[in-house]
C-alpha positions as a printed NumPy array, in Angstrom:
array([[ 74.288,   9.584,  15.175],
       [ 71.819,  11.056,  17.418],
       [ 71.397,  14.355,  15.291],
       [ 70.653,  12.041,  11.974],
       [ 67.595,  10.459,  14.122],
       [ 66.504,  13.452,  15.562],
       [ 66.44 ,  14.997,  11.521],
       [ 64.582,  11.952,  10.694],
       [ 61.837,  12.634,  13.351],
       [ 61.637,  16.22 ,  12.328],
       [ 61.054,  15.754,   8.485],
       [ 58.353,  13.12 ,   9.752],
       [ 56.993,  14.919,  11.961],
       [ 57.   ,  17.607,   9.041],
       [ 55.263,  15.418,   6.283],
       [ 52.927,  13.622,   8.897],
       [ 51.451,  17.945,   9.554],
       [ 51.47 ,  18.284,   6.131],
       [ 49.688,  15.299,   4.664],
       [ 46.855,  14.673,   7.859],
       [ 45.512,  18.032,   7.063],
       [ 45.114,  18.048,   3.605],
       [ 42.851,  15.213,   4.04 ],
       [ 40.475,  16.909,   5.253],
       [ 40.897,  20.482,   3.821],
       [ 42.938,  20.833,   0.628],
       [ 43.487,  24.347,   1.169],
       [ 45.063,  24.159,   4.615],
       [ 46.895,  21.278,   3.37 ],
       [ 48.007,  23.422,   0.526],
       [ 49.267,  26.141,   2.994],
       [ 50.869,  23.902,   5.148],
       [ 52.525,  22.476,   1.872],
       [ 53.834,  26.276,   0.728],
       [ 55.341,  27.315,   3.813],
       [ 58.672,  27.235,   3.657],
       [ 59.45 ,  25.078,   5.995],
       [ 61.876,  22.986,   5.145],
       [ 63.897,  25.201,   3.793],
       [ 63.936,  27.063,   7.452],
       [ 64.495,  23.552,   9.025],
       [ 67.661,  23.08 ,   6.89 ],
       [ 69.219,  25.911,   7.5  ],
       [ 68.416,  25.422,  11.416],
       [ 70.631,  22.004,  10.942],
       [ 73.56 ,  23.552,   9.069],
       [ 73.283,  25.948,  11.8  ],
       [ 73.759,  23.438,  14.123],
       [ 76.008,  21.475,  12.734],
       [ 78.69 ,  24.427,  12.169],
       [ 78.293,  25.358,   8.844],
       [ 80.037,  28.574,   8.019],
       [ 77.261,  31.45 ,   7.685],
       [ 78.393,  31.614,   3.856],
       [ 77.069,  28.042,   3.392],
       [ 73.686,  28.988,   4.583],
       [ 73.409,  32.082,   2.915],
       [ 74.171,  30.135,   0.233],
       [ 71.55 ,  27.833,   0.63 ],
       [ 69.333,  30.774,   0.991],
       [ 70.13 ,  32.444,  -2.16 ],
       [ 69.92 ,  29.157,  -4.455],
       [ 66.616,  27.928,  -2.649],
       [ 65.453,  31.379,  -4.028],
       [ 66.875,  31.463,  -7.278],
       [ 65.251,  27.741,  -8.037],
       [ 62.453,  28.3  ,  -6.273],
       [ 61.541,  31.108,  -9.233],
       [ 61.05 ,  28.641, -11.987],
       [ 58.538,  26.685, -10.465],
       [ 56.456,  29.618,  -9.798],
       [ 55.303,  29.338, -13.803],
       [ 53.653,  25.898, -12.901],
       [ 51.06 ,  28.087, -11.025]])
């Protein structure tokens, strides 16, 4: 139960360094925004939580693969 808090007070920590900066400058709150981040953070938790490496390459290759299609927004 501890590790669900502690997740919680990492993606708000997360959104919180994210969102303060881009009040005052859009572009470093835009680079904050592109970083990839979360992505790192959630494989860090499977990680910890003893997912098999296969599940977070996984993870890796999919985030990748949908990450693509949104690229044609920009």
């Amino acid at each position: 139960m501890s590790w669900l808090i502690i997740k919680y007070l990492i993606t708000a920590t997360v959104i919180v360094a994210a969102s303060e900066p881009a009040k005052r400058s859009d572009k470093l709150g835009a680079l904050i925004v592109a970083l990839p981040t979360f992505t790192i953070l959630t494989m860090i938790c499977l990680y910890v939580e003893k997912q098999s490496t296969e599940k977070i390459a996984n993870h890796a290759w999919y985030t990748f693969w949908y990450a693509l299609p949104t690229l044609s927004i920009f």
